[in-house]
C-alpha positions in Angstrom: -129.3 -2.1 -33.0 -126.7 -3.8 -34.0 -123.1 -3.3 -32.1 -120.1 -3.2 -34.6 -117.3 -5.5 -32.7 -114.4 -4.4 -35.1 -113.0 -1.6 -32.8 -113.4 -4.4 -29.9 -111.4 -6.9 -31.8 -108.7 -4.2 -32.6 -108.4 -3.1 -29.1 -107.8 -6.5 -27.9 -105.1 -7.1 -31.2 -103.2 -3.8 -30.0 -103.5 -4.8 -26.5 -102.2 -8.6 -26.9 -99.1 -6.8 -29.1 -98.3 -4.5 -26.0 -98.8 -7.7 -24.0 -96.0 -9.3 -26.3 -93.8 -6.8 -26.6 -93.6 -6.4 -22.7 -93.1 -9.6 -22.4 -89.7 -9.5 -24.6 -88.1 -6.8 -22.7 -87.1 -9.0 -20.1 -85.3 -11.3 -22.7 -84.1 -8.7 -24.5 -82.2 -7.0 -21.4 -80.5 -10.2 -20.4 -79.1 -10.5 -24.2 -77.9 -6.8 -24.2 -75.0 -6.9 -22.5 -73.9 -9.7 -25.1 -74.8 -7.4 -27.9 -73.0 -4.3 -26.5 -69.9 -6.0 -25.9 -70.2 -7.6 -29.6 -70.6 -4.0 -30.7 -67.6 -2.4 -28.7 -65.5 -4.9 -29.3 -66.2 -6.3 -32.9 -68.5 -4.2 -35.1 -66.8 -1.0 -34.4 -62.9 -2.0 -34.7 -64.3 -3.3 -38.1 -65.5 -0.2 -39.3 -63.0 1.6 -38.1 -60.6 -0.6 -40.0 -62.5 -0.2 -42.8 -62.7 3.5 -42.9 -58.5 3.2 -42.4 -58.0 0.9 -45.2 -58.5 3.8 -47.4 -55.5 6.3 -45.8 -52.2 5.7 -45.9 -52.3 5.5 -42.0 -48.5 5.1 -40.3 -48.2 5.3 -36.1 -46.9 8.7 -35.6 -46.6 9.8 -39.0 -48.8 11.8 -41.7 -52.5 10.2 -42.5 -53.3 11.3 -46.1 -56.6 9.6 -48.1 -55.4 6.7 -50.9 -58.7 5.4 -52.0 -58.3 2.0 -53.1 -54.5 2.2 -53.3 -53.7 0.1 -50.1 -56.3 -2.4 -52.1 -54.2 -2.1 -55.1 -50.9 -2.2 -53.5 -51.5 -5.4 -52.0 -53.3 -7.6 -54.7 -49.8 -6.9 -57.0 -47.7 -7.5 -53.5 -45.1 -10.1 -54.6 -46.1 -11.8 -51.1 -50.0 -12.0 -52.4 -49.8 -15.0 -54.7 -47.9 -17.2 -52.4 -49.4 -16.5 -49.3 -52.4 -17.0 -50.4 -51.6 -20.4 -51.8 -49.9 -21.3 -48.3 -53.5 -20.5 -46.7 -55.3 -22.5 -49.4 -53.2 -25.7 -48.6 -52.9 -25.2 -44.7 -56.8 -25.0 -44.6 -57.8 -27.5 -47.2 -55.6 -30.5 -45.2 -56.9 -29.4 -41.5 -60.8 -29.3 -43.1 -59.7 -33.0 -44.4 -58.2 -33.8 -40.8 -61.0 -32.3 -38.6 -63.9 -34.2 -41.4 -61.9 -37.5 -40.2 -59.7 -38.2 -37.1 -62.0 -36.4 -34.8 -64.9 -38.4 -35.7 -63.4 -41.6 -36.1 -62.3 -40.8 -32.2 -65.7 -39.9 -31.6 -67.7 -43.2 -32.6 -65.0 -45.2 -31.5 -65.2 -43.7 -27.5 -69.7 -43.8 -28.6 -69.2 -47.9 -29.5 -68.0 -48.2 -25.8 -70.6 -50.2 -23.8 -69.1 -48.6 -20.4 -70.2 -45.3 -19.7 -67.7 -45.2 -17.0 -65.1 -46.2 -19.9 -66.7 -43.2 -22.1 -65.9 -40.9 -19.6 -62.8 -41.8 -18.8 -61.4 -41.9 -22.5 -63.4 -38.1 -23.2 -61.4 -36.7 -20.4 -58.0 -38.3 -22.2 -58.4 -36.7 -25.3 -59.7 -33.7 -24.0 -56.5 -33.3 -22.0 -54.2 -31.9 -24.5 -56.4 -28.3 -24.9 -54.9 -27.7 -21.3 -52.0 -26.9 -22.8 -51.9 -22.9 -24.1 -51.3 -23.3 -28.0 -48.0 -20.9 -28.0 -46.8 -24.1 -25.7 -47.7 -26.7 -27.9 -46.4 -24.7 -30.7 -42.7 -24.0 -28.6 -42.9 -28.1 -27.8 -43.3 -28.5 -31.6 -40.2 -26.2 -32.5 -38.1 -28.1 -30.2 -39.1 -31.4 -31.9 -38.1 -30.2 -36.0 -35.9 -27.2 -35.2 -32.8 -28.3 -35.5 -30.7 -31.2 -36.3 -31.0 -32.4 -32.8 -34.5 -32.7 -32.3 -36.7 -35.6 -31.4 -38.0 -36.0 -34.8 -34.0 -36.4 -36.4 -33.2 -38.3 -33.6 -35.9 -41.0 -34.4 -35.3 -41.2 -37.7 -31.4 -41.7 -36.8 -32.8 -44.5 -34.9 -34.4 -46.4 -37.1 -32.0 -45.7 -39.7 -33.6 -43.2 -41.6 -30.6 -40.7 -41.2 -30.3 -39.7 -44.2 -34.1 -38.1 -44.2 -33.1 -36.0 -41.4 -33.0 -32.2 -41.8 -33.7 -28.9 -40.5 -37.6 -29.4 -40.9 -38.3 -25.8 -40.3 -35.5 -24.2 -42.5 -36.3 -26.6 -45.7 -38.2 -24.2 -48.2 -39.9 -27.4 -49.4 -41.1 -29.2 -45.7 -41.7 -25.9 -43.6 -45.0 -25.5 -44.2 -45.7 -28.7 -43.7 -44.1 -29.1 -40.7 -46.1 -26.3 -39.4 -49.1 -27.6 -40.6 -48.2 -30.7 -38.6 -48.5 -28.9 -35.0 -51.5 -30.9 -33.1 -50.9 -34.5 -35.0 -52.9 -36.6 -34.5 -55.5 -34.1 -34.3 -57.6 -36.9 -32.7 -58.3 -35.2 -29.5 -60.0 -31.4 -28.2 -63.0 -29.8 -28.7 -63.6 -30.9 -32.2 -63.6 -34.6 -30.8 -66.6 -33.5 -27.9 -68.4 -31.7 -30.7 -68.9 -34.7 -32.8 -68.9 -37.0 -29.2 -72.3 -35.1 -28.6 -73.9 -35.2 -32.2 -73.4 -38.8 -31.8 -75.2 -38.9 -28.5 -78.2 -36.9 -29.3 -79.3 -39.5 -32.2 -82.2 -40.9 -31.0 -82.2 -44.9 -29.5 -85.4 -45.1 -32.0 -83.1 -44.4 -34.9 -80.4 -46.3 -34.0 -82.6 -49.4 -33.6 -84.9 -48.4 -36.6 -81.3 -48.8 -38.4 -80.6 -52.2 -37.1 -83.8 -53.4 -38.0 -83.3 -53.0 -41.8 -80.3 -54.7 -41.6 -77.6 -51.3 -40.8 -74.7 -52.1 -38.5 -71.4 -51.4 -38.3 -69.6 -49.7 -41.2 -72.5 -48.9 -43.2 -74.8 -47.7 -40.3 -72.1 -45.3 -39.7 -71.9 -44.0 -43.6 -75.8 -44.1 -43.9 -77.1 -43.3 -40.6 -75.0 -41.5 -38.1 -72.8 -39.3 -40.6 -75.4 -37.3 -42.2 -76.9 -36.9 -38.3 -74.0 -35.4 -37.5 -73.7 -33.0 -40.8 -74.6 -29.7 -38.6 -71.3 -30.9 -36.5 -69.3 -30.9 -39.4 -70.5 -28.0 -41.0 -69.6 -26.6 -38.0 -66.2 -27.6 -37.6 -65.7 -26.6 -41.3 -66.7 -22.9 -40.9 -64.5 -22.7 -37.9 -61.8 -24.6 -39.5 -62.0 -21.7 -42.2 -61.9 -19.0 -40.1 -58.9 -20.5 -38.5 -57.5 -20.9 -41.1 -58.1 -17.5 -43.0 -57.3 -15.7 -39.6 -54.6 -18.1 -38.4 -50.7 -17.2 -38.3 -49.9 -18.0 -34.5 -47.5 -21.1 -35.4 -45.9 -19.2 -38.3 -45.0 -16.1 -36.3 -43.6 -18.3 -33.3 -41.6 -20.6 -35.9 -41.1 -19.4 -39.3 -42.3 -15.8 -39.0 -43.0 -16.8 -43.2 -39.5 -17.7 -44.1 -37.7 -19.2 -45.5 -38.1 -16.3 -48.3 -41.8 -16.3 -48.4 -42.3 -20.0 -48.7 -44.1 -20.0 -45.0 -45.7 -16.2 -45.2 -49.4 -16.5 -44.5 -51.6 -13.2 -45.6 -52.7 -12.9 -42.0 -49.1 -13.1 -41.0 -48.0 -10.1 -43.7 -51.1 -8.7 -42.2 -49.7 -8.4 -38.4 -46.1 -7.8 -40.0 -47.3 -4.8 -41.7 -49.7 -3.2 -39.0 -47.0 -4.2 -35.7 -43.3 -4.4 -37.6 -43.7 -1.8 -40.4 -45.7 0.5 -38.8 -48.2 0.5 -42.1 -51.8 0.2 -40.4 -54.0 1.5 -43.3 -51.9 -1.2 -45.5 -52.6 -3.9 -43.0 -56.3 -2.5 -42.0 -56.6 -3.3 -46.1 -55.5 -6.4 -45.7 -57.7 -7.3 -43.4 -61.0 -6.3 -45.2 -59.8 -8.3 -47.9 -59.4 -11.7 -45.4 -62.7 -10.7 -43.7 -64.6 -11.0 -47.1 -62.8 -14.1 -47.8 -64.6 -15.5 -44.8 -67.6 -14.0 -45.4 -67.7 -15.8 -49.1 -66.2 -18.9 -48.2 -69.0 -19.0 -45.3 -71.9 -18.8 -46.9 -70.4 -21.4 -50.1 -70.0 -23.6 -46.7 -73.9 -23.1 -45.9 -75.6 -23.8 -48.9 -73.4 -26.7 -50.0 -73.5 -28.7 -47.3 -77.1 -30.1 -46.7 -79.6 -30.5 -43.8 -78.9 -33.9 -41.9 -82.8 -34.4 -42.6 -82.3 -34.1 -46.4 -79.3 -36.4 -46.6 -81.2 -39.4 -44.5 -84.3 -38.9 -47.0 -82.1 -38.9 -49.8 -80.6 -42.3 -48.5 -83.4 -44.2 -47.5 
C-alpha cells in the first residue's frame, strides 16, 4: 500500500516556517526599540500636524475646523513666491558645492601614498564639525555684519573699498552671504562619505583601469565617479532635505529680511507656529514642505543611476 508523503512534506514546510519565524524574533526585538522611538517621535507628531493643518489652531485661543483654508491661505501668502525661490537657489548652489569640493578633497587626501599622511589630513578637515553650527553661524555674522567686519576690512586692504558694504542688510547680497556660511565646504562629513566610497573600490578595479590605459583625470571621470554615485545620491537627498527644512542661519542672521528678500518657507514656518502663535497655519505649512521632500526624493532616486549601470554604460 502505497503511503501518500504530501501531509509529510507539509508538516515539515509549516514546521521549517515556525522554524524561521522564531528565528526572526530575536532580530526583530533588537530593531524595536529603533522603530518605537521612530514612531513616538516622528510618525505621530506628523499626523498630528497633519490632522491640525486643517483647524485654525492658535496657543490658548479658539480651535475651529478650516478644511483646506490654512492650505489656501498660504499658497496666495505674499511671502510664498519668494521664499520659495530663496529655497530653490540656496539648495541648487549647496547640491552644486557638495557634488564638487567635497570630492575633489576626497581623491586628493585617497591619491596620498602615506596612510599616516591620510589620516592625518581626514582628521584636518573633519575638525571644523566640532564646532556647533549656531557658532559657526555667530563667527559668520561677525565677519559680514557690519561695516567693520573682517570681510570689509580685507577688501579695504587690498583696495577694494569701495565693494564694502553691509553684506547682511543688502537686499541684493543677503542671501548670498548666508548661503556662504561653511566656504569652502571642503571639509565634514560630506568629505568622509565620499573618503570611504573611494576606499571601498576594489584594488582589482583600480588596476583593471590602469591596464586599459585610465589614469589620472580620466580614471577619475570614468572609473571612480560613477563608483561613488550611491555617495552622491546620498549627499544630494540630504542636501535637499537640508535644504527644504533648513532656516537655522536665516533666523540667527536675517530672520528673512531685509523685507522678505532672505524669508525661507521653513523660516515663515517657525515664525508663524513660535512668533504668531498660528500653529494650524504653520502645521500647514509644514505638510506642504514635507511633500516637497517626499517628491523631490523620489525624482532624486530614479534619476540618478546604479554605479553598476553607469560603468557598463562607459565601458
Amino acid at each position: 500500500m502505497a503511503i501518500d508523503s504530501k501531509p509529510l512534506s507539509a508538516g515539515r514546510s509549516r514546521k521549517k516556517r515556525v522554524s524561521s519565524l522564531g528565528s526572526l524574533v530575536p532580530i526583530y526585538g533588537l530593531i524595536a526599540p529603533s522603530f518605537i522611538l521612530l514612531a513616538v517621535f516622528c510618525l505621530v507628531p506628523f499626523l498630528w500636524a497633519f490632522w491640525t493643518s486643517f483647524f485654525d489652531y492658535e496657543v490658548g485661543g479658539e480651535t475651529r475646523f478650516v478644511g483646506m483654508a490654512n492650505y489656501g491661505e498660504y499658497l496666495s501668502d505674499p511671502t510664498f513666491l519668494p521664499s520659495f525661490a530663496n529655497m530653490a537657489l540656496l539648495t541648487l548652489f549647496h547640491i552644486g558645492v557638495v557634488l564638487v569640493f567635497p570630492l575633489l578633497v576626497a581623491r586628493l587626501i585617497f591619491a596620498l601614498s602615506s596612510e599616516r599622511a591620510r589620516y592625518l589630513y581626514r582628521l584636518f578637515f573633519l575638525i571644523p564639525i566640532v564646532v556647533p553650527g549656531i557658532a559657526g553661524t555667530l563667527i559668520w555674522r561677525g565677519m559680514v555684519y557690519n561695516d567693520q567686519g573682517l570681510v570689509n576690512s580685507v577688501l579695504r586692504t587690498v583696495g577694494l573699498g569701495d565693494l564694502a558694504r553691509g553684506w547682511l542688510s543688502d537686499p541684493n547680497m543677503a542671501l548670498w552671504a548666508v548661503a556662504l556660511i561653511g566656504f569652502p565646504f571642503a571639509g565634514g562629513v560630506n568629505m568622509l562619505i565620499y573618503y570611504a566610497g573611494l576606499s571601498g573600490i576594489s584594488e582589482e578595479v583600480q588596476q583593471a583601469a590602469e591596464l586599459d590605459g585610465a589614469s589620472g583625470v580620466r580614471k577619475f571621470f570614468r572609473i571612480e565617479v560613477p563608483l561613488v554615485m550611491s555617495q552622491m545620491k546620498l549627499l544630494v537627498i540630504l542636501t535637499i532635505i537640508g535644504g527644504v527644512q533648513g532656516f537655522e542661519g536665516m533666523l540667527a542672521l536675517t530672520k528673512g529680511g531685509p523685507g522678505f528678500r532672505t524669508m525661507l518657507p521653513g523660516l515663515w514656518m517657525y515664525l508663524n507656529a513660535f512668533s504668531f502663535q498660528r500653529m494650524g497655519y504653520a502645521c500647514a505649512i509644514g505638510v506642504i514642505l514635507f511633500l516637497i521632500i517626499l517628491v523631490l526624493t523620489i525624482i532624486n532616486l530614479r534619476y540618478f543611476r546604479s554605479s553598476e549601470d553607469m560603468v557598463e554604460a562607459r565601458a
